[in-house]
N, CA, C and O atoms as a MOPAC input file, in Angstrom:
PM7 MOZYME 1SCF
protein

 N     12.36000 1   -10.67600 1    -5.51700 1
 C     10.91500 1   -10.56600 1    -5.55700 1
 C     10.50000 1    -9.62900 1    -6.68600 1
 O      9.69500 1    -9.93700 1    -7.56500 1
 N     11.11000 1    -8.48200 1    -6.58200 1
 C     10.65900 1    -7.52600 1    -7.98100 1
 C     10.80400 1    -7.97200 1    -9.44800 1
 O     10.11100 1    -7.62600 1   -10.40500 1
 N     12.22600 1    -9.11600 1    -9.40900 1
 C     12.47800 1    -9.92000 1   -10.62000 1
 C     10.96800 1   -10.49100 1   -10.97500 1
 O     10.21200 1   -10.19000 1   -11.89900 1
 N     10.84200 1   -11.29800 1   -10.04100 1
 C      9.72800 1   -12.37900 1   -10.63000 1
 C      8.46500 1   -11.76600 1   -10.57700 1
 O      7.55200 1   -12.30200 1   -11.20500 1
 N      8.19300 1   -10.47500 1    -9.77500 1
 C      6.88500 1    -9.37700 1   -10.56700 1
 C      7.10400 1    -9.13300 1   -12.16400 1
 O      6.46400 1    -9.16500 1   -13.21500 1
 N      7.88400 1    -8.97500 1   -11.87400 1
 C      8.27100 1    -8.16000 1   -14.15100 1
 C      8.24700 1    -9.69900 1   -14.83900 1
 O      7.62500 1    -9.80500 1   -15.89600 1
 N      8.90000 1   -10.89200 1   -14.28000 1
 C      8.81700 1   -11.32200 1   -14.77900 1
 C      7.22400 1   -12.06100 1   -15.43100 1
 O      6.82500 1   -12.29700 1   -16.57200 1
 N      6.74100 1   -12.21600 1   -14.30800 1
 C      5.34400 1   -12.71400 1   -14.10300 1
 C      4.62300 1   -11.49200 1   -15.33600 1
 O      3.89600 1   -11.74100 1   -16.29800 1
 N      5.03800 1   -10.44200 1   -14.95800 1
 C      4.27200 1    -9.14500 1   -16.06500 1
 C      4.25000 1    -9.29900 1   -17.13000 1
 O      3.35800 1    -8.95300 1   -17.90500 1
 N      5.19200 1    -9.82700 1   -17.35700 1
 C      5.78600 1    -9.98100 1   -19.08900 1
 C      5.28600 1   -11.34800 1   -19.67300 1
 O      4.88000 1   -11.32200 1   -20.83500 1
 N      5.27200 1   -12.48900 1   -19.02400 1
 C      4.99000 1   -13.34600 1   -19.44200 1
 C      3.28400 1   -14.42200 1   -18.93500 1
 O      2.94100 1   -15.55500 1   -19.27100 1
 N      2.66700 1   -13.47600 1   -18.11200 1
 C      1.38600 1   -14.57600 1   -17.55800 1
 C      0.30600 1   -14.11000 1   -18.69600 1
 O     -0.23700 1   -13.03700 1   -18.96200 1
 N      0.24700 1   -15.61700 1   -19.31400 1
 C     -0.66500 1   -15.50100 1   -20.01000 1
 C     -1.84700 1   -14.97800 1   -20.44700 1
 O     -2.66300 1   -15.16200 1   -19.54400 1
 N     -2.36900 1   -14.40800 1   -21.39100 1
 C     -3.37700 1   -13.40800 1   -20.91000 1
 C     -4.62600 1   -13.94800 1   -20.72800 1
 O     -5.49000 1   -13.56500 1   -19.94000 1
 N     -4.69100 1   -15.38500 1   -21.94900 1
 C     -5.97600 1   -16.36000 1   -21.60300 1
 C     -6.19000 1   -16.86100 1   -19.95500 1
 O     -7.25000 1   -17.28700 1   -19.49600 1
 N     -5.39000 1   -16.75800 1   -19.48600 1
 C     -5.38100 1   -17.54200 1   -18.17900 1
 C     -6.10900 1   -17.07100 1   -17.06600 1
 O     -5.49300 1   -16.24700 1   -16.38900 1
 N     -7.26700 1   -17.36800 1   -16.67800 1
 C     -8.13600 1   -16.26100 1   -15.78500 1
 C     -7.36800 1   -16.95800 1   -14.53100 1
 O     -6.62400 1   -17.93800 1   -14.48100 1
 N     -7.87100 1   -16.01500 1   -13.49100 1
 C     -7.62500 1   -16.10900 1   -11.78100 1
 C     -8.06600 1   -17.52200 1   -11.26600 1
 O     -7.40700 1   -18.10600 1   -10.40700 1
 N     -9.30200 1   -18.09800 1   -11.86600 1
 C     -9.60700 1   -19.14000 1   -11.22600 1
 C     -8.67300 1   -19.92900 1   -11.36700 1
 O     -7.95800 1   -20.31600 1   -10.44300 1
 N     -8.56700 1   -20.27000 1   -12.57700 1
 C     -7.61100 1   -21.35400 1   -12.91000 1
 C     -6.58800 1   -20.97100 1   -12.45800 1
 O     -5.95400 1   -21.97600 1   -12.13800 1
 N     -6.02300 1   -20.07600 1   -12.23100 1
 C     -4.06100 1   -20.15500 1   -11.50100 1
 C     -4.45900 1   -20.05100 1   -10.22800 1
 O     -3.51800 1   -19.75000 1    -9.49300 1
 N     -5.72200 1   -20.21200 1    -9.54800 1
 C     -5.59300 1   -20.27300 1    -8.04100 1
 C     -5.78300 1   -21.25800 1    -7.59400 1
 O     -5.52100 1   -21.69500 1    -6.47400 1
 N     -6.55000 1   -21.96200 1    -8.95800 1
 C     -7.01900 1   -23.63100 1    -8.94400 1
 C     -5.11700 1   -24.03100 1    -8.43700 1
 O     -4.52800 1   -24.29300 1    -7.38800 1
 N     -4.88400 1   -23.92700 1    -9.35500 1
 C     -3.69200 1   -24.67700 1    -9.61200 1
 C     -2.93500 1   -24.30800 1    -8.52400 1
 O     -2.96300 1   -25.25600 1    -7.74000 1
 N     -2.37100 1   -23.53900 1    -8.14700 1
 C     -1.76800 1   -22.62400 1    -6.90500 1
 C     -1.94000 1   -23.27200 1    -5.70600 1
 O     -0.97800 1   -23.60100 1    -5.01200 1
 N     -3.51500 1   -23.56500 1    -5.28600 1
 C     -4.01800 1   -24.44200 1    -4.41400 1
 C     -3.49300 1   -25.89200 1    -4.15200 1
 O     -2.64000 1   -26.26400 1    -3.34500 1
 N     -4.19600 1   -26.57600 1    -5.00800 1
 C     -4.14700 1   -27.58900 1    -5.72700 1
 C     -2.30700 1   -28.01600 1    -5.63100 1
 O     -1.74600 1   -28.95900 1    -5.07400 1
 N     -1.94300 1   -27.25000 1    -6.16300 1
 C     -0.00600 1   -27.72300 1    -5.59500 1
 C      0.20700 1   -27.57400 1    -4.75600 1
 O      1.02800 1   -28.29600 1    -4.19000 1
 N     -0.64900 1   -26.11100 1    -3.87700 1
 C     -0.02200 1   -26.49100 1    -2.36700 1
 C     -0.50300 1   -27.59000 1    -1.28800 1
 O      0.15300 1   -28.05400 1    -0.35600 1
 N     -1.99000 1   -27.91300 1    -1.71700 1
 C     -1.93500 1   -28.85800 1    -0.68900 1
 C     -1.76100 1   -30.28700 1    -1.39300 1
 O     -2.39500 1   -31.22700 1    -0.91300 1
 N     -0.96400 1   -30.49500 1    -2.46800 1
 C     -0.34700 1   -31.99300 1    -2.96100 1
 C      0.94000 1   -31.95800 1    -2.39300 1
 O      1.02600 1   -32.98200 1    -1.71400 1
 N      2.03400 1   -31.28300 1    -2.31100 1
 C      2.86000 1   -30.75400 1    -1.21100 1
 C      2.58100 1   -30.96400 1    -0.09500 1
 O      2.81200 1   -32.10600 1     0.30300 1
 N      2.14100 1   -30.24400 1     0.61000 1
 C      1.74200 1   -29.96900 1     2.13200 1
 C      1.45500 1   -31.75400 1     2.25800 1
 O      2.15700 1   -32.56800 1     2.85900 1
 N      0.05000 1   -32.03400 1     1.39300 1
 C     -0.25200 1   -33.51500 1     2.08700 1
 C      0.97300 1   -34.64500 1     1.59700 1
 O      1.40300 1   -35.53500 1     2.33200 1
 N      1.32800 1   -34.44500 1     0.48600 1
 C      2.98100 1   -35.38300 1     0.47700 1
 C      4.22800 1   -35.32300 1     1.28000 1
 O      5.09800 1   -36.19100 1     1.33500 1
 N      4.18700 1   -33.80700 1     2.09600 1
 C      5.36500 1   -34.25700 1     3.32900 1
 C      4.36000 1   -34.64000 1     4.70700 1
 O      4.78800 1   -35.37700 1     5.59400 1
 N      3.32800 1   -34.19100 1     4.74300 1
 C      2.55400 1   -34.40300 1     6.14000 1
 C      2.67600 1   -36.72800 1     6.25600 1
 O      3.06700 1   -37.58200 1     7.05200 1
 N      2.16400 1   -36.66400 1     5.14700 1
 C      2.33500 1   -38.86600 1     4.92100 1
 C      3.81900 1   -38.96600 1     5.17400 1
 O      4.12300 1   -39.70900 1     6.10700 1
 N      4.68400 1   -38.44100 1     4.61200 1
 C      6.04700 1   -38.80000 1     4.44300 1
 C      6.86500 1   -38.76300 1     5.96400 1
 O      7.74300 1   -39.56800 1     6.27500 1
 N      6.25200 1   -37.37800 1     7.03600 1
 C      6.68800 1   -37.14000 1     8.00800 1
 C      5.51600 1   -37.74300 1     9.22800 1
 O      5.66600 1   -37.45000 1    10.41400 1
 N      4.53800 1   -38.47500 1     8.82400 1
 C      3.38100 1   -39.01900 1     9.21600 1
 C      2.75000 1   -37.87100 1    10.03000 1
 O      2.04900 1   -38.14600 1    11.00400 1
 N      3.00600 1   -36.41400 1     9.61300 1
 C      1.89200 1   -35.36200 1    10.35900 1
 C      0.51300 1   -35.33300 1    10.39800 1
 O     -0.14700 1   -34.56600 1    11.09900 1
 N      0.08500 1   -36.15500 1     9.65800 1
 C     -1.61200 1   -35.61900 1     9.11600 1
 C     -2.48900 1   -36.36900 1    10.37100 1
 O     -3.22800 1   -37.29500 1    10.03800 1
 N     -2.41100 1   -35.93100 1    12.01200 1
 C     -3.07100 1   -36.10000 1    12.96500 1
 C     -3.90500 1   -35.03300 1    12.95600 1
 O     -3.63600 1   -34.09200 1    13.70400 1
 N     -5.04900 1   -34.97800 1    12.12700 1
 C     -6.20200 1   -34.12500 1    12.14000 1
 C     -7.56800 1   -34.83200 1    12.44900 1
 O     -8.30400 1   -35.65200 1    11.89900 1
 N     -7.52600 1   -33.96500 1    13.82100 1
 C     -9.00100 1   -34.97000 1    14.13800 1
 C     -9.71200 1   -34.31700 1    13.28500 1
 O     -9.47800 1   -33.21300 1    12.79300 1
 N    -10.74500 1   -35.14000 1    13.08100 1
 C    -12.37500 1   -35.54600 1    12.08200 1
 C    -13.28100 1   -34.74000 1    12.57900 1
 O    -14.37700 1   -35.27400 1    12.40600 1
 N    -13.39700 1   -33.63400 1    13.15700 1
 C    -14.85600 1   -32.93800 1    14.12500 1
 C    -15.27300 1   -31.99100 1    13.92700 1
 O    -14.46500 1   -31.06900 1    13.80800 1
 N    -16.71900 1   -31.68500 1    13.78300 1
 C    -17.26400 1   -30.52400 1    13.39500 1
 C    -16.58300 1   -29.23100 1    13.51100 1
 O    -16.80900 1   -28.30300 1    12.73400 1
 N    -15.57100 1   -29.15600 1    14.68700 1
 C    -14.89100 1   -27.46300 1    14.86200 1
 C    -13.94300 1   -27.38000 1    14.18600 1
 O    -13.41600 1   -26.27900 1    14.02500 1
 N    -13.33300 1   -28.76400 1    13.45700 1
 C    -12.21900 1   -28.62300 1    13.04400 1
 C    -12.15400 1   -28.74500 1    11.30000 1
 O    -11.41300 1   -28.35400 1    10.39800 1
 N    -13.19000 1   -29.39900 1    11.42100 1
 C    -13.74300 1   -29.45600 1     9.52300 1
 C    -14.56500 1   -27.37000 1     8.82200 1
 O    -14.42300 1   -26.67400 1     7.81700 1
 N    -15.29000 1   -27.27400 1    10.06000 1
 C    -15.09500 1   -26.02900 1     9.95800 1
 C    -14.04200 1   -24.41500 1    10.25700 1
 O    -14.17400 1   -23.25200 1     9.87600 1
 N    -13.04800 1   -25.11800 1    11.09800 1
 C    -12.31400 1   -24.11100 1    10.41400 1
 C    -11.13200 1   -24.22100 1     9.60800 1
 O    -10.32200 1   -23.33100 1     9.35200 1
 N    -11.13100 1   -26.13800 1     9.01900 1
 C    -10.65800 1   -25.56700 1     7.51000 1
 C    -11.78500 1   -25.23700 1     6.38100 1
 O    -11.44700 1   -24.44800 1     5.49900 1
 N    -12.51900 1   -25.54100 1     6.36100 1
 C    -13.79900 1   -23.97800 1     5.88200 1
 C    -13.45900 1   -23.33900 1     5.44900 1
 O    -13.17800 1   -22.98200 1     4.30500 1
 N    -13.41800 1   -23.00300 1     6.57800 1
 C    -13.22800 1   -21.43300 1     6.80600 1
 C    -11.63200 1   -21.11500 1     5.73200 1
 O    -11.54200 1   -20.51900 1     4.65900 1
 N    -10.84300 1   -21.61000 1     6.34500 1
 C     -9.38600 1   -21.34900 1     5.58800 1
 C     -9.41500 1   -21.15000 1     4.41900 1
 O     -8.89900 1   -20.21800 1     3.80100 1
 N    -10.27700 1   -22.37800 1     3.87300 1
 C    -10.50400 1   -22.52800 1     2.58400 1
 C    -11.34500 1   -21.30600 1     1.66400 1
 O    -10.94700 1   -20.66100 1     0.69400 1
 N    -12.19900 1   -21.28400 1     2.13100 1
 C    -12.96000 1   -19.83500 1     1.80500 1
 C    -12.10200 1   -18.75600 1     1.54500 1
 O    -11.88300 1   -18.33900 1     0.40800 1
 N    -11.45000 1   -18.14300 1     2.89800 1
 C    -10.36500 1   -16.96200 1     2.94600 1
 C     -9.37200 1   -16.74900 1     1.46600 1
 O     -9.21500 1   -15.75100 1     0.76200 1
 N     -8.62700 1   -18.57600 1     1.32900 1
 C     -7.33200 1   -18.96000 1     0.86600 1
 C     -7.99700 1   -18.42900 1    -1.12800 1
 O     -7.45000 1   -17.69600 1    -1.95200 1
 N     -9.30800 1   -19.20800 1    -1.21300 1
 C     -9.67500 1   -19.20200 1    -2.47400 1
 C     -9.94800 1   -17.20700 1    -2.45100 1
 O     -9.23700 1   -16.51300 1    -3.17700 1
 N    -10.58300 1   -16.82600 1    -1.91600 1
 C    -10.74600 1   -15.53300 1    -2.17400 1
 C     -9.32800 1   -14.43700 1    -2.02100 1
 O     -9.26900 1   -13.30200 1    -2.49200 1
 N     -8.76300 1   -14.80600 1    -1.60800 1
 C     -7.46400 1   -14.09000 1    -1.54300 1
 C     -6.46000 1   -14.12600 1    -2.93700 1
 O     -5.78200 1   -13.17900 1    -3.33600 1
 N     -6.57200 1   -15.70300 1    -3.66200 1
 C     -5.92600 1   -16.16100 1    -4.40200 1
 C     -6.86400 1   -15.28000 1    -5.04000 1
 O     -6.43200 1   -14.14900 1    -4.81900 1
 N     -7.92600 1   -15.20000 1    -5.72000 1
 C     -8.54300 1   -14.42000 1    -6.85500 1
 C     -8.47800 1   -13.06300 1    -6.56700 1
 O     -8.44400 1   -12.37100 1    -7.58400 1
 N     -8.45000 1   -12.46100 1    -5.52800 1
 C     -7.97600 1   -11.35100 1    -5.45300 1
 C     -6.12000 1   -10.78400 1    -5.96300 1
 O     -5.64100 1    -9.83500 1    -6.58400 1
 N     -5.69100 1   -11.77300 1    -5.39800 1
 C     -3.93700 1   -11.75500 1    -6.21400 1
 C     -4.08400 1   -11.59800 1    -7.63400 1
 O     -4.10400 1   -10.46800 1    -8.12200 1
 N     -4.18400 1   -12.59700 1    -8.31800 1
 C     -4.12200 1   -13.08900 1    -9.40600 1
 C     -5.01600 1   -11.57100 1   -10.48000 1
 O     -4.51500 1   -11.14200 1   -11.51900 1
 N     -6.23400 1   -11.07500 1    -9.92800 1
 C     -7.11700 1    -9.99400 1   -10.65900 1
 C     -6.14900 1    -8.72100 1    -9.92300 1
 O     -6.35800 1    -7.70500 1   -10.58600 1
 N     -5.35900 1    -8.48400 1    -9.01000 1
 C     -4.56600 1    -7.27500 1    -8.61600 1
 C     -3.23600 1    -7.92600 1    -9.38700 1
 O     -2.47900 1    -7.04000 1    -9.78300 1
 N     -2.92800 1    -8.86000 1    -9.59300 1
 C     -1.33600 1    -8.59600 1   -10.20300 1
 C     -1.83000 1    -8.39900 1   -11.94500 1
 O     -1.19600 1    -7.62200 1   -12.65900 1
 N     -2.93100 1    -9.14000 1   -12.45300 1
 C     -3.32800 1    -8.55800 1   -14.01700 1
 C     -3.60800 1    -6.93000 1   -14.24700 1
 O     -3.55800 1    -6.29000 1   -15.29700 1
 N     -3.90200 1    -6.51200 1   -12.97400 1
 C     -4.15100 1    -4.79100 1   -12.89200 1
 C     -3.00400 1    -3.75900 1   -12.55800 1
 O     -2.88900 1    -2.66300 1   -13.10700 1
 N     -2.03200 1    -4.34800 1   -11.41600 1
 C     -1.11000 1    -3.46900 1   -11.13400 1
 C      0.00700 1    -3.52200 1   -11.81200 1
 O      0.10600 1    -4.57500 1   -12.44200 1
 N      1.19200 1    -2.55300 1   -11.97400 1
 C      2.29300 1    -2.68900 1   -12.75600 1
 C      2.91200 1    -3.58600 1   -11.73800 1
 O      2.40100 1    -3.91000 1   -10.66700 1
 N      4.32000 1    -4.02200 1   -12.30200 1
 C      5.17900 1    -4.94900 1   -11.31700 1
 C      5.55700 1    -4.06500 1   -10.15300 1
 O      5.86000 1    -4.62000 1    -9.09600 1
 N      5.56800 1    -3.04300 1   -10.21600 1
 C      6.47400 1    -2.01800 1    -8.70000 1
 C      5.65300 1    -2.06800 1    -7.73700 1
 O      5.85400 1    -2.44300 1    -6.58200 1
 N      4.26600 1    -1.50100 1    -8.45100 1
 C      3.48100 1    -1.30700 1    -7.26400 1
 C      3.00700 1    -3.12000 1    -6.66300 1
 O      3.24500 1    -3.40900 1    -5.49100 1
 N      2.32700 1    -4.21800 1    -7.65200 1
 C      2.41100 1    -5.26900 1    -6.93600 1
 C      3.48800 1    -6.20400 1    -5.89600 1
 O      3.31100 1    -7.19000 1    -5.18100 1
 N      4.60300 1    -5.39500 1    -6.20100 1
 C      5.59000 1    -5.87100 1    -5.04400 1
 C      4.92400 1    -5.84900 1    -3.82100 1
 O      4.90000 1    -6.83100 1    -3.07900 1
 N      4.49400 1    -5.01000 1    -3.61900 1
 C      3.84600 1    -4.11900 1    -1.99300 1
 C      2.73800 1    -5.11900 1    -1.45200 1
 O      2.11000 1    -5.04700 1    -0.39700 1
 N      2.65900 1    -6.20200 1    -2.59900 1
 C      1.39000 1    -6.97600 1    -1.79700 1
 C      1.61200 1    -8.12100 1    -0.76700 1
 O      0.78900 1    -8.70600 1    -0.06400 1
 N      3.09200 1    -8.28800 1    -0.89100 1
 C      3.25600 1    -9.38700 1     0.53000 1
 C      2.97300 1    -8.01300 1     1.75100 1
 O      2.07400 1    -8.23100 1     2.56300 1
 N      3.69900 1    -6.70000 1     1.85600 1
 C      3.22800 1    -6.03500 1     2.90300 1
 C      2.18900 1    -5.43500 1     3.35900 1
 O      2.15300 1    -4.85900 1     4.44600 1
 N      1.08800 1    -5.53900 1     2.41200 1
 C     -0.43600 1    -5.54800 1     2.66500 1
 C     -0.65800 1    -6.60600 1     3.46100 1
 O     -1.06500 1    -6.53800 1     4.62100 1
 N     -0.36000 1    -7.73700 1     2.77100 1
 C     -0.60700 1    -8.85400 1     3.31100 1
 C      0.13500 1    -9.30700 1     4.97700 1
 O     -0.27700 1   -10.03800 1     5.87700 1
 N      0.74500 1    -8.90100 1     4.90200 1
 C      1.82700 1    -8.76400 1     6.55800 1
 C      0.60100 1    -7.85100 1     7.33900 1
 O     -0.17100 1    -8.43200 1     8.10200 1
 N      0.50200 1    -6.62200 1     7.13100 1
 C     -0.06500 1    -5.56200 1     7.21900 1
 C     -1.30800 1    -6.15400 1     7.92400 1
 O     -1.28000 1    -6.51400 1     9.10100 1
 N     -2.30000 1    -6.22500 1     7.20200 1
 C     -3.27400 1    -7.42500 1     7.37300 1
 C     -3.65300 1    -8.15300 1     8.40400 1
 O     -4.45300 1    -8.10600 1     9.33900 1
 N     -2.79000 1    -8.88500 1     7.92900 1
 C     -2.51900 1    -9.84200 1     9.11600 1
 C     -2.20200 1    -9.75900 1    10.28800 1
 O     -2.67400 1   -10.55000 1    11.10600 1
 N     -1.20500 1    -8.64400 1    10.69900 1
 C     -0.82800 1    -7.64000 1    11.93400 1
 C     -2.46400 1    -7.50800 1    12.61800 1
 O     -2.96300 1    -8.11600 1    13.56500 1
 N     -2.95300 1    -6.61000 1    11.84400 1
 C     -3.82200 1    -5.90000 1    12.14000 1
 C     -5.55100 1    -6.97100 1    12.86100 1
 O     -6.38400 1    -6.79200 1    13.74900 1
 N     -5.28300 1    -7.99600 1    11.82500 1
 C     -6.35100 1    -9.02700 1    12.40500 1
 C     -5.75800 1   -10.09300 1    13.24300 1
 O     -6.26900 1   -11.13100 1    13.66600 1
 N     -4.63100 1    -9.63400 1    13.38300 1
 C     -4.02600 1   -10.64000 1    14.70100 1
 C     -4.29900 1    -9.68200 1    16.19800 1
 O     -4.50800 1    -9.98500 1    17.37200 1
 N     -4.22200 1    -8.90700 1    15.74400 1
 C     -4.54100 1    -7.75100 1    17.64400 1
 C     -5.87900 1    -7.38900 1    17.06700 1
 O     -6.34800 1    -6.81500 1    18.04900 1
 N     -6.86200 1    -7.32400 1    16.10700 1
 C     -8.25400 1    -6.94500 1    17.13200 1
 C     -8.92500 1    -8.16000 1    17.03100 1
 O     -9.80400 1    -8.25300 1    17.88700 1
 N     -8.79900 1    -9.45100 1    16.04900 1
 C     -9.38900 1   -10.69800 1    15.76800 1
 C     -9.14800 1   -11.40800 1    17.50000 1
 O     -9.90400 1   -11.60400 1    18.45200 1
 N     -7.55500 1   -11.64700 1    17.21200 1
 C     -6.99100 1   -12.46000 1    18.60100 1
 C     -6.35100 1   -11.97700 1    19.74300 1
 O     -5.74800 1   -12.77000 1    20.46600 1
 N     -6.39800 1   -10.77200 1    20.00900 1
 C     -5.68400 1   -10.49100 1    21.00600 1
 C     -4.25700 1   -10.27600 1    21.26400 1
 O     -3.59900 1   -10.22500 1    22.30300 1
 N     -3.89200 1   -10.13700 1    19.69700 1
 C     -2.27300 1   -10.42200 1    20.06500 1
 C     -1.79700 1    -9.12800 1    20.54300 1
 O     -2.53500 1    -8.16200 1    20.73700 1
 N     -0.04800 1    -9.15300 1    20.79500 1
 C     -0.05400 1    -8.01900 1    21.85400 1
 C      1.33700 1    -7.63100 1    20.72200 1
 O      2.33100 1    -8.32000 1    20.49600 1
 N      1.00900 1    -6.46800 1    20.23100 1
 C      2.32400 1    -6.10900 1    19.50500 1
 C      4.00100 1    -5.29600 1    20.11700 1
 O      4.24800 1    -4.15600 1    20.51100 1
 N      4.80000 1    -6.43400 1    19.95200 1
 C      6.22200 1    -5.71800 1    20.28400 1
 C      6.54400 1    -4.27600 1    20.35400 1
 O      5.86100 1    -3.83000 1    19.43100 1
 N      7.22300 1    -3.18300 1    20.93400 1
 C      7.29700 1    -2.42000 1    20.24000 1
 C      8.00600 1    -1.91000 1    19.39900 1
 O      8.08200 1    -0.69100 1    19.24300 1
 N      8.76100 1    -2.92900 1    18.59300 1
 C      9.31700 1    -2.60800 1    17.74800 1
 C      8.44300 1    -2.53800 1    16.22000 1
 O      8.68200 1    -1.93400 1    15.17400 1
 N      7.20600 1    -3.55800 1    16.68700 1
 C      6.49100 1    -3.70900 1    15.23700 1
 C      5.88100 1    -2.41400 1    14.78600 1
 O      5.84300 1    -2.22700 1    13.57000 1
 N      5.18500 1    -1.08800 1    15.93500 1
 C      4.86000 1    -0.22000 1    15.30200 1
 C      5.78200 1     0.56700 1    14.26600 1
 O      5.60100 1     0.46200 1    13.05300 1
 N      6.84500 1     1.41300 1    14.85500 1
 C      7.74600 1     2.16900 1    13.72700 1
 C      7.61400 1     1.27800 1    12.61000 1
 O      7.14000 1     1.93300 1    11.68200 1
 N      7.86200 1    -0.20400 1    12.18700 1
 C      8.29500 1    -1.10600 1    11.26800 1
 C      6.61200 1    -0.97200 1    10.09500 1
 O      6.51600 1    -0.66900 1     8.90600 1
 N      5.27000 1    -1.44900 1    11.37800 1
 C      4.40500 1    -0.62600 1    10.31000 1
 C      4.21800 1     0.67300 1     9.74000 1
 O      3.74300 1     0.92600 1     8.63300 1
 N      4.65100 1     1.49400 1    10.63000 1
 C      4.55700 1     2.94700 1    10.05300 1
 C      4.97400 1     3.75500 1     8.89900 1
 O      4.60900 1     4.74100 1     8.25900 1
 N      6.41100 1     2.40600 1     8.95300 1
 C      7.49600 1     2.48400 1     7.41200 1
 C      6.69700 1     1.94500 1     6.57900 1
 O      6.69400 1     2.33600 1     5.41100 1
 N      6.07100 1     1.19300 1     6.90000 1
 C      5.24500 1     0.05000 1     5.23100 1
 C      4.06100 1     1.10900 1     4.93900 1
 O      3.79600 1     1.45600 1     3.78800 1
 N      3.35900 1     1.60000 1     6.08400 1
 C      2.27200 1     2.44800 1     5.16700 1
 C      3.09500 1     4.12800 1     4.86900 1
 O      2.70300 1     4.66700 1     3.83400 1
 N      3.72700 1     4.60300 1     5.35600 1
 C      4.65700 1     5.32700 1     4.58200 1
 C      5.05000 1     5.04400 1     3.09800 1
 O      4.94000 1     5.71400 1     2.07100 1
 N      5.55700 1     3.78800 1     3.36900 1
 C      6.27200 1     3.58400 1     2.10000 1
 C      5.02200 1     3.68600 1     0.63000 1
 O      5.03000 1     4.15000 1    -0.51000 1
 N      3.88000 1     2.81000 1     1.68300 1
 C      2.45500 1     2.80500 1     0.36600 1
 C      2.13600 1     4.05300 1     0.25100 1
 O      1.31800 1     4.13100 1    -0.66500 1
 N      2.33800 1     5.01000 1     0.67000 1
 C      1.70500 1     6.16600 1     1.02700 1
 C      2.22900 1     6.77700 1    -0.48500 1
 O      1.52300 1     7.01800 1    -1.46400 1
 N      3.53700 1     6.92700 1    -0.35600 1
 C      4.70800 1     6.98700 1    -1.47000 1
 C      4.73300 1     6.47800 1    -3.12600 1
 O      4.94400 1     7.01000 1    -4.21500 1
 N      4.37600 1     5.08200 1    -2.59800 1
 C      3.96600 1     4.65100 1    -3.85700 1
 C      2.61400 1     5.43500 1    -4.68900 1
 O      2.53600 1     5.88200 1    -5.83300 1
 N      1.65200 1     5.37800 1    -3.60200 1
 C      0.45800 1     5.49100 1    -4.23100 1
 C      0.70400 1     6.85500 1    -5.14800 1
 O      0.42600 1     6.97300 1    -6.34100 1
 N      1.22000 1     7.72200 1    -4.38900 1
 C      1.12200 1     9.51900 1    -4.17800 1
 C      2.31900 1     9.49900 1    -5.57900 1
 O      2.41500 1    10.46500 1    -6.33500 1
 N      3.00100 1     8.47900 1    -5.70600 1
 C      3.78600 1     8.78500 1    -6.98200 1
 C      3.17500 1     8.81600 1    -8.17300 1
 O      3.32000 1     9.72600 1    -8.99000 1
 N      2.11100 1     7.32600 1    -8.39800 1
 C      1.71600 1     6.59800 1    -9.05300 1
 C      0.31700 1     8.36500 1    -9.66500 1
 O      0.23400 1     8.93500 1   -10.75200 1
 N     -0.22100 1     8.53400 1    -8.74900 1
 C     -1.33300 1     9.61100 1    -8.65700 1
 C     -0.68900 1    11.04400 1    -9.32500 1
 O     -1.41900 1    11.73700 1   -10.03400 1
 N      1.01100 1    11.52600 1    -9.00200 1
 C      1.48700 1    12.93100 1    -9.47800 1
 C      1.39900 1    12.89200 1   -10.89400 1
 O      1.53400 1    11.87600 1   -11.57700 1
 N      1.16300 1    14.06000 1   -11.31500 1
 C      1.62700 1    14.52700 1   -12.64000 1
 C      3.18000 1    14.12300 1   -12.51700 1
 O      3.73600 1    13.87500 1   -11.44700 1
 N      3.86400 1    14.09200 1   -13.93700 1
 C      4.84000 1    13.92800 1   -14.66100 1
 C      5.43100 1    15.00900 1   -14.85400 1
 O      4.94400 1    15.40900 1   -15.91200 1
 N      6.29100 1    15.86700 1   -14.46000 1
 C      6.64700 1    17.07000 1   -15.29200 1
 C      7.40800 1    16.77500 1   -16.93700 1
 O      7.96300 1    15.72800 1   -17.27000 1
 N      7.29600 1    17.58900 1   -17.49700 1
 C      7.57700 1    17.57300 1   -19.21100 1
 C      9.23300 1    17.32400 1   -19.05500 1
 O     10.09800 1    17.76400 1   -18.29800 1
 N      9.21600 1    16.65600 1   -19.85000 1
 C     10.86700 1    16.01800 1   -20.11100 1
 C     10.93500 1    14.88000 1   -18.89700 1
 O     11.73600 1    13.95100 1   -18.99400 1
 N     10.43000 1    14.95200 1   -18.24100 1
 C     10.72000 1    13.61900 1   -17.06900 1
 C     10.65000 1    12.60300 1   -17.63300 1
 O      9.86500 1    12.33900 1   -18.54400 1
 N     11.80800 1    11.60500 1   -16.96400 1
 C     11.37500 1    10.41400 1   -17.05600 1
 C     10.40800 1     9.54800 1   -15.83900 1
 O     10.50800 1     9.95000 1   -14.68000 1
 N      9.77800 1     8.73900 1   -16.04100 1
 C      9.43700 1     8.18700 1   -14.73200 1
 C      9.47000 1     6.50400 1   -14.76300 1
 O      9.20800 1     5.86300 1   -13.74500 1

């Protein structure tokens, strides 16, 4: 994963705004998704107002998230954008028990406590002075 941050760093184009790689991002995932759903004949999606709205909804979330990636990985160095699948875990944790009710293991707390630790770390590095002769 850290490979393909640096790599992505080094090489994403600079003309290339967010829309367009989320266009595209999208756009492949659901030509995918809908080419095995025909292939495995999954695509039993009823047609009905609750269900057209909450892919909506998805859709909304999916596009704003993607432009949020795409404008945080043009801003952050590769180290610190690693950390964004565990935001994103993070997140998701978090709007799964007060959104839905979910009921967390207890193993998941210590396991979050390490991830915002760990951001804690990052950030607080990213923020110190340098002492003279250091490398960083």
């Amino acid at each position: 994963m850290g490979g393909a941050n640096v790599y992505r760093a080094l090489h994403l184009p600079a003309d290339a705004g967010g829309e367009w790689l989320s266009a595209a991002t999208l756009l492949g995932s659901a030509a995918l998704l809908t080419s095995y759903g025909v292939a495995v004949d999954g695509l039993q999606v009823p047609v009905t107002a609750g269900a057209l709205a909450a892919l909506g909804g998805q859709t909304a979330v999916l596009v704003a998230g993607y432009l949020l990636y795409f404008a945080l990985q043009r801003r952050a160095e590769p180290v610190t954008f690693s950390f964004m699948g565990y935001v994103s875990m993070l997140t998701g944790v978090l709007a799964g028990t007060l959104l839905f009710h979910e009921v967390l293991h207890w193993t998941t707390v210590p396991a979050l406590g390490l991830i915002l630790l760990s951001l804690k770390l990052v950030v607080s590095a990213r923020t110190s002075p340098v002492p003279h002769g250091a490398v960083r």
